[in-house]
C-alpha positions in Angstrom: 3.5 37.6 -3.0 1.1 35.7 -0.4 1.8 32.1 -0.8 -0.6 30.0 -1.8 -2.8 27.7 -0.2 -4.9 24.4 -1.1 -8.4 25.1 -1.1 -9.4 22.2 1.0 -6.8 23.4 3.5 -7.8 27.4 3.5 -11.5 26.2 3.9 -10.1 23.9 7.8 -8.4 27.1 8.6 -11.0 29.4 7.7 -13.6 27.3 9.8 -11.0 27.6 12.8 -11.2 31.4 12.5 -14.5 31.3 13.7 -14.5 28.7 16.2 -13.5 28.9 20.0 -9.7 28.7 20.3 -8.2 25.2 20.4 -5.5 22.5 19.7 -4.2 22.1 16.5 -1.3 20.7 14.3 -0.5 22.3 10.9 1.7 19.7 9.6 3.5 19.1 5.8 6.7 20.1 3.8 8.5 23.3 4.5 7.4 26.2 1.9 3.4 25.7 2.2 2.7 28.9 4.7 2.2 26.7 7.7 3.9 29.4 9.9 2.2 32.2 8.5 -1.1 30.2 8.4 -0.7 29.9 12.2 0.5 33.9 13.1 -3.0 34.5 11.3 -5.1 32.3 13.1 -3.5 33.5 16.6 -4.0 37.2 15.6 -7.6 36.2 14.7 -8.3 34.1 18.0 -6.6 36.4 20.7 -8.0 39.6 18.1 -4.9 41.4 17.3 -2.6 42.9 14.5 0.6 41.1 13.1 2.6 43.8 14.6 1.1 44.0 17.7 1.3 39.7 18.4 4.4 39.4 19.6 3.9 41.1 22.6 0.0 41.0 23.4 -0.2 39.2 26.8 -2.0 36.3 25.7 0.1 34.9 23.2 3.4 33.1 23.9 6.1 31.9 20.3 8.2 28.5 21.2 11.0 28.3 18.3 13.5 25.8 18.2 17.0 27.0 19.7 20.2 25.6 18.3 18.1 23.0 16.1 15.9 21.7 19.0 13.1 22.6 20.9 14.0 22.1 24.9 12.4 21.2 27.5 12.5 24.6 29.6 10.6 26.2 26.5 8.1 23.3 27.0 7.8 24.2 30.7 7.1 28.2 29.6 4.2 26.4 27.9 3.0 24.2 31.2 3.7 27.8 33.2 1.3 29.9 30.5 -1.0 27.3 30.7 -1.5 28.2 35.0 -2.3 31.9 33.9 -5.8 32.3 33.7 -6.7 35.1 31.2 -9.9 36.9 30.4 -9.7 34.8 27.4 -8.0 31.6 26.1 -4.5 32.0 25.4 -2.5 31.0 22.1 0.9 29.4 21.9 2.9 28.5 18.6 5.1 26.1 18.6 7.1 26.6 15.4 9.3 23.6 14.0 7.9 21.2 16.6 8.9 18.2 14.6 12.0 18.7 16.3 10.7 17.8 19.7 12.1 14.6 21.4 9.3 11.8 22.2 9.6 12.6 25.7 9.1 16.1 25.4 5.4 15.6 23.1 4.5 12.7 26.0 5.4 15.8 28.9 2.9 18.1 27.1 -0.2 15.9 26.9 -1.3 17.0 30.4 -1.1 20.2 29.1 -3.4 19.9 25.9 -5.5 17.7 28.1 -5.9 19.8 31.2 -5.1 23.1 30.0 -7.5 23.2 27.0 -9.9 25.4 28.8 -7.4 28.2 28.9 -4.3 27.9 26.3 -4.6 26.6 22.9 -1.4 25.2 21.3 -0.9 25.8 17.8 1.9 23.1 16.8 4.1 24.2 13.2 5.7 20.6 12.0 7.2 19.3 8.6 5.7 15.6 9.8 3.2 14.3 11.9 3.6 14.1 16.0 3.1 11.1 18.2 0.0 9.5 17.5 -1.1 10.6 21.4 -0.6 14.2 20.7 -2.7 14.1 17.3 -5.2 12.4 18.9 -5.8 15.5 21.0 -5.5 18.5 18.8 -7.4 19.4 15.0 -4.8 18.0 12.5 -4.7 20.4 9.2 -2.5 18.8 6.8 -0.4 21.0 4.3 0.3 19.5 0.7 2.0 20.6 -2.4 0.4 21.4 -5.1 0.7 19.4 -8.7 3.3 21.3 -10.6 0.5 22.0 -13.2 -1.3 24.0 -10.6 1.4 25.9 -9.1 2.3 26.9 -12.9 -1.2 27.9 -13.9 -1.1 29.5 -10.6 1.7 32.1 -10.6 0.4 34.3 -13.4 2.5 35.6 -16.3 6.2 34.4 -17.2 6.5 31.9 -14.2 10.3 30.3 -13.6 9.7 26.9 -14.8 13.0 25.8 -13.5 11.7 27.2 -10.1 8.7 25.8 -10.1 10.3 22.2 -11.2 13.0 22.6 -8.1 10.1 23.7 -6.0 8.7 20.4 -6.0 4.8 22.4 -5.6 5.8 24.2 -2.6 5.1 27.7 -2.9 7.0 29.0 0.1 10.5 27.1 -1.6 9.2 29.0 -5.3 9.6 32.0 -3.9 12.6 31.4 -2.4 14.3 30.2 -5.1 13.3 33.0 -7.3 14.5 35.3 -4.8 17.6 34.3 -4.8 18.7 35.5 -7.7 21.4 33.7 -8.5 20.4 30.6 -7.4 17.5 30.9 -9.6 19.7 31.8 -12.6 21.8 28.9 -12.2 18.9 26.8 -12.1 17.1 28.2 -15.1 20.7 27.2 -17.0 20.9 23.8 -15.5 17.5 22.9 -16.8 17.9 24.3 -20.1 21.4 22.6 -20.7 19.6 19.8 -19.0 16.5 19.3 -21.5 19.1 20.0 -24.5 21.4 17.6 -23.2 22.4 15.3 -26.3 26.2 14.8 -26.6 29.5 15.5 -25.2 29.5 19.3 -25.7 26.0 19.3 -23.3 28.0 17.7 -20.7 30.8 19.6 -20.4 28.2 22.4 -20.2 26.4 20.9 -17.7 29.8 20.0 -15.5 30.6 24.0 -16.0 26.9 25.2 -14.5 27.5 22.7 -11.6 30.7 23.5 -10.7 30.5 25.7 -8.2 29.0 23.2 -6.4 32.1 21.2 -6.6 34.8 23.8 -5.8 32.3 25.6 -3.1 32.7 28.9 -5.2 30.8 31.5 -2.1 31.5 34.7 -4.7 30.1 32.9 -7.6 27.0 31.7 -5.5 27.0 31.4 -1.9 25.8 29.1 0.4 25.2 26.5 -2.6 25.4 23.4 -0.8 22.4 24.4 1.7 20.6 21.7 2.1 16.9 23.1 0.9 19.3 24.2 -2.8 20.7 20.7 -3.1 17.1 19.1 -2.3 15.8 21.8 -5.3 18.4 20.8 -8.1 17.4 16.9 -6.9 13.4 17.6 -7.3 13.8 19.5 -11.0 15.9 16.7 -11.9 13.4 14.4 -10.7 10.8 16.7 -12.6 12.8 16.6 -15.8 12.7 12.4 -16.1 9.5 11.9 -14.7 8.1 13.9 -17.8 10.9 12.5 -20.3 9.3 8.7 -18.9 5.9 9.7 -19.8 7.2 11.5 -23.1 9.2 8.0 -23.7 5.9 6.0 -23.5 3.4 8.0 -25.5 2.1 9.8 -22.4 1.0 13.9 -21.5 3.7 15.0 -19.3 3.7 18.7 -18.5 2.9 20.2 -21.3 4.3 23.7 -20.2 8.1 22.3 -19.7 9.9 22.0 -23.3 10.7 19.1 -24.8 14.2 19.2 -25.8 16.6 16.9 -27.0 17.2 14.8 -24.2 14.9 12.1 -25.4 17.5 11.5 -27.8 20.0 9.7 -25.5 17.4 7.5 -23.8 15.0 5.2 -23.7 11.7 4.5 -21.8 14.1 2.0 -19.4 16.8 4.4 -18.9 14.6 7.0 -18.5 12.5 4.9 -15.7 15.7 4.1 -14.0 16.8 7.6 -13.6 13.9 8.7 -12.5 13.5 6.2 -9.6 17.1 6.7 -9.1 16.1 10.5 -8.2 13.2 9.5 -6.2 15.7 7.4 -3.7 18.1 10.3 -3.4 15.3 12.5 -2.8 14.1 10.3 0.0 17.5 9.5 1.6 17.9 13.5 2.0 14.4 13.6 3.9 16.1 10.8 6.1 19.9 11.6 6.0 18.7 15.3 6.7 21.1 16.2 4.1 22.5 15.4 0.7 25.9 15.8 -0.3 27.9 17.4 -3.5 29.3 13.8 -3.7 25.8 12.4 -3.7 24.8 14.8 -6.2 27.6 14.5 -9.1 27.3 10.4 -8.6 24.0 10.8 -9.8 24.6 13.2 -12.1 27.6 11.4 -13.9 25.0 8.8 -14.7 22.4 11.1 -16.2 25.3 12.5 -18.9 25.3 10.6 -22.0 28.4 7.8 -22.3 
């Protein structure tokens, strides 16, 4: 399934399809077809097939190494930049958030003075200095609302998976592709959203155990950081709707209701959910989020 794209962002890229090559940063959350977006345009610009790409003359792939991009793989773009095609040349620079400071500041003479022959196609999950978006087309990459994506995905979407997706229709289909993963999340939520009394807890401690005990045969690789990041965003989901449901308010009228209203209130409700949104945004800035992390919080959504 192609993954889906925000109008106002498909209408940017499909005006850059028809414009001279140039520039450009496509920046936002993993899971929003930035990558793909960019293997598209540079097969449109240099006018070649996906399979043929990656070895057409005029286009060059920088992709971080060992969780970094280095500085020789910036110098293979200063050294493509001195080749003078028939024809401007493409380079995509996958993951580039990971470039030092240094390493955007050494590339500036490059976009600056190389323009005429090489565009630069950056991929990042965040903006770049201010210096290098100055010189390049920024095309931002946003979720979508939850709504959206559901109305979106045709018939019998995963609602957990579309919850733990947080709107990002690359994570969506990752989730649901890993089957188990996506089993054990359509459990959690539905344990989760009938969770009234003790009995609903000790269910919910059985789902997540695996996570506790690191059980690779019963689901492996659990504790990756893009899964835990998933079970904190449907949590997050699940009492953001439960706080509107509290105070009178339209929620998302596609997720069931459950019985968890039954164990709290509009303040512990708001709480929770605020809770969630500070885990959520130490992970962005920790880079990761432990099973530790994860079961304090969840100790404090069981009921007492």
């Amino acid at each position: 399934m192609e993954i889906l794209i925000h109008r106002k962002t498909a209408k940017l890229i499909e005006d850059l399809e028809c414009e001279e090559p140039r520039n450009v940063v496509f920046y936002g959350p993993r899971g929003l077809g930035k990558r793909e977006q960019a293997m598209k345009l540079a097969c449109r610009w240099i006018e070649t097939t996906p399979e043929d790409l990656g070895k057409h003359i005029d286009f060059m792939m920088i992709e971080p190494e060992e969780g970094s991009i280095r500085s020789e793989q910036a110098e293979k773009i200063r050294q493509k930049a001195m080749y003078c095609p028939e024809r401007k040349a493409v380079c995509v620079v996958d993951g580039a958030e990971l470039m030092t400071v240094d390493l955007q500041n050494k590339l500036l003479k490059v976009l600056e003075d190389a323009a005429d022959v090489l565009a630069v196609i950056f991929v990042s999950t965040v903006p770049l200095l201010d210096t290098v978006m100055s010189r390049c087309l920024a095309v931002p990459f946003v979720p979508f609302g939850l709504t959206r994506l559901y109305n979106g995905l045709g018939d019998a979407p995963h609602v957990a998976a579309i919850l733990a997706s947080d709107g990002c229709p690359g994570v969506y289909q990752r989730i649901v592709g890993d089957e188990k993963f996506d089993h054990l999340l359509t459990e959690f939520l539905e344990e989760l959203q009938d969770l009234h009394d003790k009995q609903g807890s000790i269910r919910i401690l059985e789902l997540t155990h695996a996570l506790k005990e690191k059980d690779r045969e019963y689901l492996p690789e659990v504790l990756d950081v893009w899964q835990m990041r998933a079970f904190l965003s449907l949590c997050r989901h699940v009492y953001w709707n439960l706080n509107m449901q509290l105070n009178g308010l339209t929620g998302y009228e596609w997720l069931p209701k459950g019985r968890l209203a039954c164990v709290n209130d509009a303040k512990k409700a708001e709480e929770l959910y605020f809770a969630l949104v500070g885990a959520s945004e130490l992970s962005q800035k920790k880079g990761k989020f432990s099973k530790n992390d994860f079961f304090g919080l969840l100790m404090k959504m069981l009921p007492s």
